[in-house]
N, C-alpha and C positions, 0 to 999 in steps of 0.2 A: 529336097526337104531339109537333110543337115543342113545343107549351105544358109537355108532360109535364116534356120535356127540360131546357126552361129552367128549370123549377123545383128539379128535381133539382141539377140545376149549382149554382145557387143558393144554395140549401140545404148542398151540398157545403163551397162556399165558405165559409160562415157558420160552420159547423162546424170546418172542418177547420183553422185556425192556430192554436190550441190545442193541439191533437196533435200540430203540425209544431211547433211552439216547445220543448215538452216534448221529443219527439224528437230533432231536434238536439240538445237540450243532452244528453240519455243518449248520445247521438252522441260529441258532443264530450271528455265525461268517459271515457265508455271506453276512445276512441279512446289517451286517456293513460295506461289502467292502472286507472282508481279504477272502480269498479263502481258504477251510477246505479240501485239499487234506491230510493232516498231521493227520485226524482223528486216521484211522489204528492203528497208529504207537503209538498215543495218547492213544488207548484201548486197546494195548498189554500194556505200561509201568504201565497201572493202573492196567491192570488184572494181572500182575506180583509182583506189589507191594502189593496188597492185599493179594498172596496170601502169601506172605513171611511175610508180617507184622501180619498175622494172625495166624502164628506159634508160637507169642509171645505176641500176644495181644488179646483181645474181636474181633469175625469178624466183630459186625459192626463199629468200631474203624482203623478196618482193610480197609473196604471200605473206610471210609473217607482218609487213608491216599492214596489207590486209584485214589481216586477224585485229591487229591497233586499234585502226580505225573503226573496227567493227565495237572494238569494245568501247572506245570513243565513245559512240552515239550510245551505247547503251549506258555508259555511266550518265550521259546526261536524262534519260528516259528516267536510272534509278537515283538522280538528284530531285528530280521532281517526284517521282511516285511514293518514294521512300521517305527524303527529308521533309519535303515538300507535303505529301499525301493530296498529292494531284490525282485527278482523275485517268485512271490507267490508259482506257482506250482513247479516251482525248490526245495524252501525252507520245502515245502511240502514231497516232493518225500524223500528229503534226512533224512526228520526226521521218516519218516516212515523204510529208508535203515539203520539210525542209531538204529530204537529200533527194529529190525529184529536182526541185528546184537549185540547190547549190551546187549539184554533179553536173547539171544541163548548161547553167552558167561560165562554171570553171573547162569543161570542156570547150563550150563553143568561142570561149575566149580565146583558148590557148590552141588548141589544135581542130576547130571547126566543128560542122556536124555530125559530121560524116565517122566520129570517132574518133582515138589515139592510134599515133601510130601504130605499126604492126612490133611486135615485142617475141623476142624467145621464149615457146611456149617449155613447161614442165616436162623431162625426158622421159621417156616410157619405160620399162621394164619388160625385159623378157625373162618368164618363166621356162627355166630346161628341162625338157621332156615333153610341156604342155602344147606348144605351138602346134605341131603336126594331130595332135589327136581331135578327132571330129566333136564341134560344140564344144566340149570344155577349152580345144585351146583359147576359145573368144577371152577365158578368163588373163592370157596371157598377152604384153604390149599396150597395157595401162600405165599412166601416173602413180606414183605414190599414193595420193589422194584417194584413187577407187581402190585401193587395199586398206587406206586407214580409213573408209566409209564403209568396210566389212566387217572391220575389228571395230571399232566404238563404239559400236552401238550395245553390240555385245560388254563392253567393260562400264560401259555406263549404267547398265541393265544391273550388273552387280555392283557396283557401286550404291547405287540409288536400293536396292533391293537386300544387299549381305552386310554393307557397312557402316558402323554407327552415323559418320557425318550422311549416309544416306539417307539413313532412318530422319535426322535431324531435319535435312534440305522439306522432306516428305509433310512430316510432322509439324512446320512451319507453316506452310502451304495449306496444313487441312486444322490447326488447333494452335495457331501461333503464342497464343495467350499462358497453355499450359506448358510451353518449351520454355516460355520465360520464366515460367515459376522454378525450374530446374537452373536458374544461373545463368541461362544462355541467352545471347544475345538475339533476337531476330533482327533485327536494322540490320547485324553483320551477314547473317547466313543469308540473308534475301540479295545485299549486295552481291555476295558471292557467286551467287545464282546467276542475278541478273548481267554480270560481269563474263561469267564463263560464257554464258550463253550469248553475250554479243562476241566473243572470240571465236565460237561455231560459226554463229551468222556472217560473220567477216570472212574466217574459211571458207565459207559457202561460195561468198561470192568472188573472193579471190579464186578459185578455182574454177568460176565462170571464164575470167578471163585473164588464165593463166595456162588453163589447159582445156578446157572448151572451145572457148573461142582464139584468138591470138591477139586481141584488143578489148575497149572499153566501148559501147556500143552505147547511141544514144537512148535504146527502150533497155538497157541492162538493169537490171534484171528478169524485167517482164512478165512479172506477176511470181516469179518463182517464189519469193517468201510468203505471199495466200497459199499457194499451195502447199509449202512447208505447215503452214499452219491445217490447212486441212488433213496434212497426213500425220498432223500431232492427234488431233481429233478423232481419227478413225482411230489413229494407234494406241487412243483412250490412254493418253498421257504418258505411254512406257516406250522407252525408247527402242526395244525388239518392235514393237509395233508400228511406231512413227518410221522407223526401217523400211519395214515391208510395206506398210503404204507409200512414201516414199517411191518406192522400187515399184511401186506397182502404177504410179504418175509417169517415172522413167519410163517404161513399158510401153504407154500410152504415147508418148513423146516418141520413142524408138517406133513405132509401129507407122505414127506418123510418115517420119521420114521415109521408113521403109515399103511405105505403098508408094510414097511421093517416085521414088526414084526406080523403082524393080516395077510399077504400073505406072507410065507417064501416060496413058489412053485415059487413066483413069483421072485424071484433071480435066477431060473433054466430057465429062460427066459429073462426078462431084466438082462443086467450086473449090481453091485452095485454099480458101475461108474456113471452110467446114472443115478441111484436113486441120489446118493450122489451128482452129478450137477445140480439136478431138482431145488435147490430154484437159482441157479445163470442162470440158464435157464430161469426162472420166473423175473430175473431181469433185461438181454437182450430183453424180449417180452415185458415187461414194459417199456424198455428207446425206443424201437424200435415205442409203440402204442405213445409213447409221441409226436414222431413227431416232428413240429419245431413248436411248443409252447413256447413261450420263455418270461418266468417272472424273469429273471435274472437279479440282482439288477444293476443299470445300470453305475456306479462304480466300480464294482468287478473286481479284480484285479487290478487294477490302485492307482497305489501307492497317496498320497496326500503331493503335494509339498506346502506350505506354500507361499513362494514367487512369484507362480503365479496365485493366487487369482485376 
């Protein structure tokens, strides 16, 4: 039964700072008013570019340029939503249609369908003392990444929560009108927003496949930013909570695998369909117990006209 345990944890782990990376940043964008439908799309161009940059570079050089990319698409999401005052979910949708479409291209060009070459994934970490102890050693012989998917959430929680520019990010999002009567700019802080939060979503997916995977995969990232965005939702917009939802989608994912491979009799019964839908299943039953709960920053969406202050 440990054994079970520890593997699950495991596995959790492995999974889950991807979904928490994405999540904050739909977090964080929100939290300012701009709508993070564009996530997706934001963690495909990161997990693409990493893994291409990492052909020719250090990978963790590679994820940073990840992170780039990620923020890449999001400035152009907050040229249109921002300067523009385009339609959020619109500008959303398209940029997730454009890096479906330009990742699938530039791959199949370059290196076929089948993927990017295979690349050196991210080194692991062993914790001393931890490894031998039952279940918690799971927490030892991670990435970087599933340690700073433990700690961020938490400094973002106080940021957003203890600190004036938190208060600010907040306050934009829910009464942008009256932040501007104070001096302050909102075009800036929403950029800021929307900026940080394509740097997450780029982490995200650079860490798909930089230490997830060992390449760029033609379904990458395969729905993983919906789900980020659902476990913004359940997390009712605070990043402890987009966390543990998050972690509780990894869960679903780990559990997956973990019938797949310790029950293989049980594929001669359930289809691997069904397994393979269990964590997006898990994420219906989730938005379904949410209910009409609603901590929706009360701005979002709504573009901010200056002249009618």
């Amino acid at each position: 039964m440990l054994e079970v345990l520890h593997r699950l944890l495991f596995a959790t782990l492995d999974a889950a700072p991807a979904l928490v990376f994405a999540a904050l940043g739909a977090v964080l964008s929100e939290r300012a008013g701009v709508v993070a439908v564009g996530v997706e799309g934001m963690m495909r161009v990161g997990a693409f570019c990493a893994a291409v940059a990492a052909l020719v570079m250090p990978t963790p050089l590679a994820v940073v340029m990840g992170m780039l990319a990620g923020a890449g698409l999001a400035a152009v999401h907050g040229f249109l939503c921002i300067r523009w005052r385009s339609d959020q979910v619109v500008s959303g949708i398209a940029l997730n249609l454009v890096a479906l479409a330009g990742g699938t291209f530039l791959l199949e060009t370059h290196f076929g369908p089948n993927g990017t070459p295979s690349i050196q994934q991210l080194s692991t970490w062993e914790l001393p003392g931890l490894s031998s102890v039952p279940v918690l050693g799971a927490l030892s012989g991670h990435a970087a990444p599933t340690y700073l998917a433990l700690l961020l959430p938490v400094l973002l929680q106080l940021v957003l929560t203890r600190t004036p520019l938190g208060l600010r990010l907040r306050a934009v999002g829910d009464k942008p009108h009256a932040v501007a009567t104070l001096g302050l700019s909102v075009p800036a802080l929403r950029w800021g927003a929307v900026l940080g939060g394509g740097l997450l979503a780029g982490l995200g997916g650079a860490v798909l496949s930089t230490t997830v995977l060992d390449r760029f995969e033609q379904h990458t990232p395969a729905g993983l930013g919906f789900m980020a965005l659902a476990a913004m939702v359940f997390g009712r917009w605070t990043p402890l909570g987009a966390f543990l939802a998050a972690a509780f989608f990894a869960f679903g994912n780990a559990l997956r695998i973990g019938l797949a491979s310790s029950a293989p009799g049980l594929l001669d019964v359930v289809p691997q369909g069904v397994l393979l839908a269990l964590p997006y299943v898990l994420t219906l039953v989730v938005l379904t117990l949410q209910g009409q709960r609603n901590s929706t920053p009360a701005a979002l969406g709504v573009p901010y006209e200056q002249e009618s202050r």
